[in-house]
C-alpha positions as CSV (number, residue, x, y, z in Angstrom):
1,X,62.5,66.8,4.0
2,X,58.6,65.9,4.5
3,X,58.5,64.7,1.1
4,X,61.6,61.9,1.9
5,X,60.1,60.8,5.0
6,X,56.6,60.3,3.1
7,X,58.6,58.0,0.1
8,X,60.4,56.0,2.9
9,X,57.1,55.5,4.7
10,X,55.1,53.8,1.5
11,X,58.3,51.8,0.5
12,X,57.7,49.9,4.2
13,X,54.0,49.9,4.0
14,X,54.8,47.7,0.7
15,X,57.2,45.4,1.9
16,X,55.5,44.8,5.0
17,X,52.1,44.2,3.1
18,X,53.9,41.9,1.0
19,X,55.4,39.5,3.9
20,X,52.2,39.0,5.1
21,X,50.5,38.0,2.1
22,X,53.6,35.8,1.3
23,X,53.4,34.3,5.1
24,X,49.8,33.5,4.7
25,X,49.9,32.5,1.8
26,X,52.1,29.7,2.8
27,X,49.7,28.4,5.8
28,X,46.5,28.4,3.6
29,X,44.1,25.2,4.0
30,X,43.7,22.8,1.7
31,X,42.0,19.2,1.1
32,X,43.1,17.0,-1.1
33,X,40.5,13.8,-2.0
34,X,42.1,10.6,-3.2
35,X,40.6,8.7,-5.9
36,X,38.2,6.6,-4.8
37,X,40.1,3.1,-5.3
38,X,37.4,0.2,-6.5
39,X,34.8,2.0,-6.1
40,X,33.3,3.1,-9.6
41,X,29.7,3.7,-7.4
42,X,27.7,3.9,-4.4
43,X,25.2,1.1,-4.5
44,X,24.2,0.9,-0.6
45,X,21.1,-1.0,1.0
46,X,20.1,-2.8,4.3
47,X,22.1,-5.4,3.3
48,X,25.4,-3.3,2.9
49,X,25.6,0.3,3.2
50,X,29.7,1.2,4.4
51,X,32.0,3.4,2.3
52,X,35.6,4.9,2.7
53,X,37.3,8.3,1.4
54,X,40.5,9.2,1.9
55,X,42.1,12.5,1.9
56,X,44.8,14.6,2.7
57,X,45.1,17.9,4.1
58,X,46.8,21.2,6.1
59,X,47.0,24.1,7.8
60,X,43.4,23.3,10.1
61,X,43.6,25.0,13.6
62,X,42.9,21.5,16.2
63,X,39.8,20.2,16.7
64,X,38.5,20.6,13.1
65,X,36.4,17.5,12.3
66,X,35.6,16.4,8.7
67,X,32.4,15.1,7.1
68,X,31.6,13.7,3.2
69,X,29.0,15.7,1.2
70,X,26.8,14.4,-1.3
71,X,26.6,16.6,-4.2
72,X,23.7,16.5,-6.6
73,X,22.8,17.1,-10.2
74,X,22.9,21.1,-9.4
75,X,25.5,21.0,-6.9
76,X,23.2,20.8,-3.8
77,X,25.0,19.1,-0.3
78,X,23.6,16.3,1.1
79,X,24.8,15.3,4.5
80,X,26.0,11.7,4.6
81,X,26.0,9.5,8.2
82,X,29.7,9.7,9.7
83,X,30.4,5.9,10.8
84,X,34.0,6.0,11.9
85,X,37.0,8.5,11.5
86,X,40.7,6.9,11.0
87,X,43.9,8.9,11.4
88,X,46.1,7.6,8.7
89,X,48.5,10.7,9.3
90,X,49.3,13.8,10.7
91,X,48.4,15.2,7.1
92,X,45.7,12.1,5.8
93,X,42.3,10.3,7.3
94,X,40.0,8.2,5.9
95,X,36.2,8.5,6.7
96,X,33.7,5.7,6.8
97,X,30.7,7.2,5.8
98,X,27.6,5.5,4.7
99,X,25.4,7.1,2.4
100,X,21.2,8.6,3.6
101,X,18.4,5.7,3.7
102,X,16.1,8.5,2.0
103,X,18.8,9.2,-0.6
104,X,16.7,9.5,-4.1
105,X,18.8,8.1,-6.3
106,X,20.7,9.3,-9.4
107,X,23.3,8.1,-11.8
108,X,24.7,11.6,-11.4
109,X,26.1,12.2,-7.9
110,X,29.4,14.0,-6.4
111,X,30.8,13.5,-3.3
112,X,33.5,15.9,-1.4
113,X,35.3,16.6,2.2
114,X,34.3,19.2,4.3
115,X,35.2,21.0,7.0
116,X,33.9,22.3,10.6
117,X,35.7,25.5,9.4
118,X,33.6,25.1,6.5
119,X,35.8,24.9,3.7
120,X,34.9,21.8,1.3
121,X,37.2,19.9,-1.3
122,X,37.0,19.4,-4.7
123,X,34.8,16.4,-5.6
124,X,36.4,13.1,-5.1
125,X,37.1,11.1,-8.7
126,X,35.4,7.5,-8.5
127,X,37.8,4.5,-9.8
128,X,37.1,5.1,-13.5
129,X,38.3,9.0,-13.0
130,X,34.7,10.1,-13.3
131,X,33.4,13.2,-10.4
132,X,30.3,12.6,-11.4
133,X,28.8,8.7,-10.7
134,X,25.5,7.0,-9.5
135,X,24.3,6.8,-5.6
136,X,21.4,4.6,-4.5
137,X,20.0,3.3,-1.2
138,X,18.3,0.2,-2.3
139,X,15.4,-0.2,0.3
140,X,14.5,-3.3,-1.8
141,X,16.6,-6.1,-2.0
142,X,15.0,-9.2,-2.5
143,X,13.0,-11.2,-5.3
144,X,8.9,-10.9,-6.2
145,X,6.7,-12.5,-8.0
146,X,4.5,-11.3,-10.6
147,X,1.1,-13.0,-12.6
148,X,-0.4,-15.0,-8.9
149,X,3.4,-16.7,-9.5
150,X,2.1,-18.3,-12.5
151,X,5.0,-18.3,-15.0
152,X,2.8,-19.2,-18.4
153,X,-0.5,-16.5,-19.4
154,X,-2.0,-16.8,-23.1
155,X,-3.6,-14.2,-24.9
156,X,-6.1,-14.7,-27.3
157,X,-5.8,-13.1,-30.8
158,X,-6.5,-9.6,-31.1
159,X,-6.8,-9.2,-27.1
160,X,-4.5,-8.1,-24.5
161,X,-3.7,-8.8,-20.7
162,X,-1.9,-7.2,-17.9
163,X,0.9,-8.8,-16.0
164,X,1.1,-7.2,-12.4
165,X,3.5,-7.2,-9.3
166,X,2.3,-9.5,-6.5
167,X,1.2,-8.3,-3.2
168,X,2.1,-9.6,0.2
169,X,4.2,-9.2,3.4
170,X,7.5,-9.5,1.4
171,X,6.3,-7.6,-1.7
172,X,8.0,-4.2,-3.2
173,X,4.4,-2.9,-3.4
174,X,5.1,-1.8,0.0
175,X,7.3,0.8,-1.1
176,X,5.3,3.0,-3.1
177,X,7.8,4.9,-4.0
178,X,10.2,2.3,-6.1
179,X,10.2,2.3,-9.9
180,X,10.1,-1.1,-12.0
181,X,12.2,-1.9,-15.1
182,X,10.2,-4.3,-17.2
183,X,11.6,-6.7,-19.7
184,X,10.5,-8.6,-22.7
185,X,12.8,-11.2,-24.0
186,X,15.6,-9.6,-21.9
187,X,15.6,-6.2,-23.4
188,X,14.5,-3.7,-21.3
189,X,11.0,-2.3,-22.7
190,X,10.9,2.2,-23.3
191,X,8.7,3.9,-20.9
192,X,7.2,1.1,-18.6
193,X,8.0,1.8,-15.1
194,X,4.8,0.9,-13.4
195,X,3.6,-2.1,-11.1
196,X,1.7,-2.9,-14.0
197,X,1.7,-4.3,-17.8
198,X,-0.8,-4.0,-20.1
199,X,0.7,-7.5,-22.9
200,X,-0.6,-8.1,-26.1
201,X,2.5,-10.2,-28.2
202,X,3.7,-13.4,-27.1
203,X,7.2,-13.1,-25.5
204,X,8.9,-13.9,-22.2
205,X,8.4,-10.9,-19.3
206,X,9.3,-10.2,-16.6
207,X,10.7,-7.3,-14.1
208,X,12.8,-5.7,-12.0
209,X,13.3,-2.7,-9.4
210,X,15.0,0.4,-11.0
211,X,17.9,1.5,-9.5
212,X,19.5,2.8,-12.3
213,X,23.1,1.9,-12.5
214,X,22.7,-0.1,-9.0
215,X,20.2,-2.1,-10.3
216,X,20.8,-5.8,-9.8
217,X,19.4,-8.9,-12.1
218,X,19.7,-11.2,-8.9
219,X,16.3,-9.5,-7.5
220,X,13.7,-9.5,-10.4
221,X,10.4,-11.2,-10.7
222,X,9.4,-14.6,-12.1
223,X,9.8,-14.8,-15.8
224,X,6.2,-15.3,-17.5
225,X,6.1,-16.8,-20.9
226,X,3.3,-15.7,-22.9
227,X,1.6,-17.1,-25.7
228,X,-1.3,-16.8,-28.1
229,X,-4.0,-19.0,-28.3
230,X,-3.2,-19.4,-31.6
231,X,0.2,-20.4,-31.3
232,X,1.4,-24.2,-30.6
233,X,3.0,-23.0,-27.4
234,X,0.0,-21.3,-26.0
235,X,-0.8,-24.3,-23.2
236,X,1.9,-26.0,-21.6
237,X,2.4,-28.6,-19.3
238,X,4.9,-28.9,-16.4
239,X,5.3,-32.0,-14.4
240,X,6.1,-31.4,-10.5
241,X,8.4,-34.2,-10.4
242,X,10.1,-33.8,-14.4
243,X,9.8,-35.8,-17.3
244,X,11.2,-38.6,-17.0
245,X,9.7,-38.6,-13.6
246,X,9.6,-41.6,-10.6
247,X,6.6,-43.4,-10.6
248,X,6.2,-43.7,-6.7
249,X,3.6,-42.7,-4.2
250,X,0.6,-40.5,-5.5
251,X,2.8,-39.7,-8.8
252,X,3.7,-36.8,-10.2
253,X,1.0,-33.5,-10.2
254,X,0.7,-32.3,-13.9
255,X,-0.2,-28.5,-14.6
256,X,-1.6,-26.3,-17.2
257,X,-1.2,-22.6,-18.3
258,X,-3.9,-20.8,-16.5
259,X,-7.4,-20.5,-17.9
260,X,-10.4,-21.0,-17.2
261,X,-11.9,-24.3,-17.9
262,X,-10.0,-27.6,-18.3
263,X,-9.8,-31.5,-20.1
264,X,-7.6,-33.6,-19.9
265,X,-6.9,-36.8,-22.0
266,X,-4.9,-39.4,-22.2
267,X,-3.2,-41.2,-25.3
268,X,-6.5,-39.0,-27.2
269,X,-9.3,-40.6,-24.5
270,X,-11.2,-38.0,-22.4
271,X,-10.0,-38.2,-18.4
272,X,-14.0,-38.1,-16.8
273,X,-13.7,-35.9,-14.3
274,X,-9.9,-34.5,-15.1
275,X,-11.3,-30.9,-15.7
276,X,-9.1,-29.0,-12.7
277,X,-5.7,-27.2,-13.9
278,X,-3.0,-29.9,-12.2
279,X,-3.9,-33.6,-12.5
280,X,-1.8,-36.8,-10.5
281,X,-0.9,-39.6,-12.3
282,X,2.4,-42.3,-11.4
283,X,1.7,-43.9,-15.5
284,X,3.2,-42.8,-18.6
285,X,1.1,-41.4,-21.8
286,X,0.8,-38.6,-23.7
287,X,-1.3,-36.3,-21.9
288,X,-3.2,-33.1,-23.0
289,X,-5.3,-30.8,-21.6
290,X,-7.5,-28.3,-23.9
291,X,-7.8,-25.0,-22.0
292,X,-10.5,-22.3,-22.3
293,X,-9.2,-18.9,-21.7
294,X,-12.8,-16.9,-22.1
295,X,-13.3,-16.3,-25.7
296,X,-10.6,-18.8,-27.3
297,X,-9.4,-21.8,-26.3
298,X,-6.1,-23.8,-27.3
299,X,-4.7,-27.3,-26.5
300,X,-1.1,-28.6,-24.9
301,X,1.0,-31.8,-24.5
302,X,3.1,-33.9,-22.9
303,X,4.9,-36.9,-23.6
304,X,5.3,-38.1,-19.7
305,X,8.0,-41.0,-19.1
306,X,8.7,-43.0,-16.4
307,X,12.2,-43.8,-15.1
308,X,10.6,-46.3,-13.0
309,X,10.1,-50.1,-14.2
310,X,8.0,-51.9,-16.1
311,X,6.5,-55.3,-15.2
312,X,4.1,-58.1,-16.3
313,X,2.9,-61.2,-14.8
314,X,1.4,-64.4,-16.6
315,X,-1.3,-65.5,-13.9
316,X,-4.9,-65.7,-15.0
317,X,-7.3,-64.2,-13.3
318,X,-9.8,-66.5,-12.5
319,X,-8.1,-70.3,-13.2
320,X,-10.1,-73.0,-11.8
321,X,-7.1,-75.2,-10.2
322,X,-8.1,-78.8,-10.2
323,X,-7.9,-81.2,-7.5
324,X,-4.1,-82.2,-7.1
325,X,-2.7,-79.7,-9.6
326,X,-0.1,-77.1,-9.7
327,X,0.2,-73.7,-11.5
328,X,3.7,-71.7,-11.8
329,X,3.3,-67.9,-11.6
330,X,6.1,-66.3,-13.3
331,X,7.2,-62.4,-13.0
332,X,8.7,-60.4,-15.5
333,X,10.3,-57.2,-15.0
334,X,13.5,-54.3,-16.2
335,X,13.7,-53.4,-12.5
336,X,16.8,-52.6,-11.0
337,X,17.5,-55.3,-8.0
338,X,14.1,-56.1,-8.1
339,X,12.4,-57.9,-4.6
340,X,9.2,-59.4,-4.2
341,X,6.5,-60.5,-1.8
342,X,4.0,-62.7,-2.3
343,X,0.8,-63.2,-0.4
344,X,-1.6,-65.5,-0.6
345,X,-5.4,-63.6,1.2
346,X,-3.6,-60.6,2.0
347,X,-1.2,-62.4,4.2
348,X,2.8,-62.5,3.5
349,X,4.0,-66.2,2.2
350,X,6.8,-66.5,4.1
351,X,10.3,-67.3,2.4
352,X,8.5,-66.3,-1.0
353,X,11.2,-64.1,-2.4
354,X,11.6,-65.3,-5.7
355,X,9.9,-64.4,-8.9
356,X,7.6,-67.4,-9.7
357,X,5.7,-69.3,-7.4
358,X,3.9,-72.7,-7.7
359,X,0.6,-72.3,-6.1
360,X,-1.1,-75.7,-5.2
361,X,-4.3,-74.0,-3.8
362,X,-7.1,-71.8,-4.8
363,X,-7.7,-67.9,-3.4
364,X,-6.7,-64.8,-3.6
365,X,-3.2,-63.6,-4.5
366,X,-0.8,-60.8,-4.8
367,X,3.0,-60.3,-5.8
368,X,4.8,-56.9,-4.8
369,X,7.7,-56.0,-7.0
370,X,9.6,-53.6,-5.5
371,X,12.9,-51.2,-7.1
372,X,14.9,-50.7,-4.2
373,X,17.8,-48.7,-6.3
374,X,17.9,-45.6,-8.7
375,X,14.7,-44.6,-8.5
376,X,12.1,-46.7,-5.2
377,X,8.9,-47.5,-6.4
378,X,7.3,-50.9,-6.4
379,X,3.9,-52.3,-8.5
380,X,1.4,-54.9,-7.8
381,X,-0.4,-57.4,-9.3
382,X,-3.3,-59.4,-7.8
383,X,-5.3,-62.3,-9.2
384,X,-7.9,-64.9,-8.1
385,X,-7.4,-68.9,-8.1
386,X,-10.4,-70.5,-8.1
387,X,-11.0,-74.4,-7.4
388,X,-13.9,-76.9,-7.1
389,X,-15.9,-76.7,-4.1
390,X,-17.1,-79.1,-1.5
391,X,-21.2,-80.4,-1.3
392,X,-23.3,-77.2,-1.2
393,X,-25.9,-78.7,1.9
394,X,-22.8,-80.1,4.2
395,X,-21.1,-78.0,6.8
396,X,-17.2,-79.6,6.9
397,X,-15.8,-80.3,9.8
398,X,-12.1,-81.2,9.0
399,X,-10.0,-78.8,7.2
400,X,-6.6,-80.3,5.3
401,X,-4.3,-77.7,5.0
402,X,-2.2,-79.2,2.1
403,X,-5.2,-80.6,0.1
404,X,-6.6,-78.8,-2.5
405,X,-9.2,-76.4,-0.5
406,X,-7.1,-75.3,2.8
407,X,-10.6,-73.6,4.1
408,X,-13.4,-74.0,6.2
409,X,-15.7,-73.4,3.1
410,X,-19.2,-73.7,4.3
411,X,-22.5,-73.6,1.9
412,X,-23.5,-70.5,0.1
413,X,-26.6,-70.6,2.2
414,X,-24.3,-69.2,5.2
415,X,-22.7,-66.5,3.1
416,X,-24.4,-63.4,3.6
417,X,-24.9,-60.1,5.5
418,X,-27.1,-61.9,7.5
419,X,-25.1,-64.1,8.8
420,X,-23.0,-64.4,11.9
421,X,-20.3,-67.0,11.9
422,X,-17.8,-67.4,14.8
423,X,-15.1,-69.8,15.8
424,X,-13.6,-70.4,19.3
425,X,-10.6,-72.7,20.2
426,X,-10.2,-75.3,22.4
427,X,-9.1,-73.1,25.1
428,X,-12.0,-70.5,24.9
429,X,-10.7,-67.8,22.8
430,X,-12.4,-66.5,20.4
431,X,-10.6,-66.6,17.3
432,X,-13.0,-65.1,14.2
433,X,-16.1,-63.3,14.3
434,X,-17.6,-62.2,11.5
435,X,-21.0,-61.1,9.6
436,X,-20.9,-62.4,5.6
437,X,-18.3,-65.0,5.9
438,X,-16.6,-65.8,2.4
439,X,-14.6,-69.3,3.4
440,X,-11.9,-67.9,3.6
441,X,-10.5,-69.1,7.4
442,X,-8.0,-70.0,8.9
443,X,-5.8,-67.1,7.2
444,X,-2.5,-67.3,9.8
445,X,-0.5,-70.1,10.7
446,X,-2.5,-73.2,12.7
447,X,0.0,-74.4,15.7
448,X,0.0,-78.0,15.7
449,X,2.2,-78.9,18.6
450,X,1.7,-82.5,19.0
451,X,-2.4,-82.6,18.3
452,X,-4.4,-81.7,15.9
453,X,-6.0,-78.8,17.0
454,X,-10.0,-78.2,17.4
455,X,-12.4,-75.3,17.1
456,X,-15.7,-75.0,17.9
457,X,-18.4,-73.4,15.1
458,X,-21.6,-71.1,15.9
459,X,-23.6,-70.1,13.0
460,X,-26.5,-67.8,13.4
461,X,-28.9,-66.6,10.7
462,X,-31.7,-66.2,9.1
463,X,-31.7,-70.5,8.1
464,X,-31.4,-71.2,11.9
465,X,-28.3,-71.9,14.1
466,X,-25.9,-74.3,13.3
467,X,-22.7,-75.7,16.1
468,X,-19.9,-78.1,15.4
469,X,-17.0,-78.5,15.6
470,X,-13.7,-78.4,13.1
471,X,-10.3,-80.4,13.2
472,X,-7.8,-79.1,11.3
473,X,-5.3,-81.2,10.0
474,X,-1.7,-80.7,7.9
């Protein structure tokens, strides 16, 4: 009888032992990660730093919050900053995380869900199926310079030199914990990760901040092209304005490789005094410049154009016009609706506009040609009309503006530092006063009205003082 009772006991033990398992069995938790849609890795910085992951899940008494783990190359949780938690579901959430400024960076990071309850996921699949993918906090996002911002540097033969990064307020140098990439003629060069470059073959460098897999082409240095001195590219020249450049204002700057001495020529002649590394010009030539770089020294060019205009004029300088002739000044000129001024003693001939003029009396001219479309610029050209002059010993004292000297030109004797010479109107005012007077008044417009007008001379000096008086006549 014992022995039945024992049997029957057991076989209930069993089937209850085996209910429970089955019933808890059936309310065990799980979490189930999505694949990570679009997102192949985690490339965050101050610029952008917002991710998403999305799972499901069950059987999680209430209140149980979630989190997303970083995992590393050994498997090692890293806590990640929880931004926002969305309820997609009774069963699904997604989790904006966003991933630890101080994150050192790896091409060979996990990431998975975990619980308050403390159970974690599986590790979430990027979008190229991968569980294992590259995370990064970029704390460097911008471009740099390196080499001053120079982007040419010769060596000489046998001899080396080292490109650096740039300091500054904006530079990467203030992170002294970022790596550099450096590159020569776009492939990446084995084992250089420094903030420096130690060069010795011509080639184009430059660099960029390693961030493995997140790294990003847009912020890199500068390229610097490198040359040896005995090379024919090991000087070049850049013009600030290109080639062809517009021939306006102070001109364009020209500038050399660095070194450190400098000549330049132009068309083969020496420049006297062009020894700095940029030189101005608004002309055209070949220029070079022979650099020394401190042991060797090597020589550039430039063929420099001007999309301006060219111009030429068929005055000579100097003509002696005779009494009651005439002399027609023509301009020339492949400008582009050209204008011109002309003035006769620096002041503006009025109505003048043409490109030839007849001058009928002697001093000192000056045409502007001026481009006023494509590219603005303008040239001048000035010359000197001479003519015969009145008795040396006689001070005039009636001036015929259409006759063939339109000036009170007194004697030589008159005409020096010296020499004070002043001229009052009728009405008091004082209208020149002047020390080396060159005979070259009046200069403006005489108004006539319905009189000829008269001025009144002083002369002092050291021949003595002279007064009169002067009519001026048309």
């Amino acid at each position: 009888m014992i022995q039945k009772i024992t049997l029957s006991f057991f076989k209930v033990l069993i089937l209850f032992s085996i209910l429970f398992f089955a019933r808890s069995n059936s309310y065990a938790q799980t979490i189930v990660p999505q694949q990570l849609d679009g997102l192949e890795k985690l490339c965050a910085g101050n610029s952008f730093n917002e991710f998403f992951a999305t799972f499901s899940y069950a059987n999680f008494p209430a209140g149980t919050t979630f989190t997303v783990e970083l995992l590393d190359a050994a498997n090692n949780p890293i806590a990640t900053t929880l931004l926002q938690t969305i309820d997609l579901s009774a069963t699904q959430k997604t989790i904006k995380f966003a991933v630890p400024v101080n994150l050192v960076g790896s091409d060979n990071y996990g990431l998975r869900i975990k619980s308050s309850q403390t159970y974690a996921s599986t590790r979430f699949r990027n979008s190229a199926g991968a569980t294992s993918f590259p995370a990064y906090f970029k704390e460097y996002e911008e471009t740099f310079s390196i080499n001053n911002k120079e982007n040419t540097a010769t060596i000489c033969s046998g001899s080396s030199l080292t490109l650096s990064i740039d300091g500054g307020a904006t530079s990467p140098l203030n992170n002294p914990n970022l790596k550099y990439i450096w590159y020569k003629d776009k492939i990446a060069i084995t084992g250089q990760s420094g903030k420096t470059l130690t060069v010795n073959t011509a080639g184009d460098y430059y660099a960029t901040v390693d961030y493995g897999s997140c790294t990003d082409p847009n912020f890199s240095s500068n390229q610097v092209t490198v040359g040896n001195s005995s090379s024919g590219n090991a000087v070049t020249i850049s013009s600030s304005l290109g080639n062809p450049f517009c021939a306006s204002g102070t001109g364009t700057v020209l500038t050399a490789t660095s070194g450190n001495k400098y000549q330049w020529k132009k068309d083969g002649n020496v420049i006297n005094g062009a020894t700095n590394r940029t030189y101005s010009t608004n002309e055209s030539g070949v220029y070079s410049v022979e650099v020394d770089f401190g042991g060797c020294s090597a020589t550039g060019s430039i063929n420099l154009q001007s999309n301006g205009f060219e111009a030429s004029i068929d005055a000579q300088d100097g003509y002696k016009l005779s009494e009651g002739e005439t002399l027609n000044v023509s301009v020339t000129t492949d400008a582009q609706t050209p204008t011109y001024e002309w003035y006769l003693n620096d002041n503006l001939i009025s109505g003048e506009t043409g490109s030839s003029y007849l001058i009928t009396v002697k001093g000192n001219y000056k045409v502007k040609i001026s481009q006023i479309s494509g590219c603005t610029a303008s040239r001048e050209f000035s010359f000197r009309i001479n003519g015969d002059s009145g008795p040396s010993s006689v001070i005039p004292n009636i001036i015929k503006l259409s006759g063939m000297n339109p000036y009170w030109n007194i004697p030589d004797e008159y005409k020096n530092a010296s020499t004070q010479v002043i001229i009052i109107s009728s009405n008091g005012d004082k209208v020149l006063d002047v020390m080396n007077y060159q005979g070259d008044w009046p200069q403006s417009n005489i108004d006539f009205k319905n009189v000829n007008p008269v001025y009144y001379y002083v002369i002092k000096g050291d021949a003595g003082e002279k007064k009169g008086s002067i009519t001026v006549i048309k």
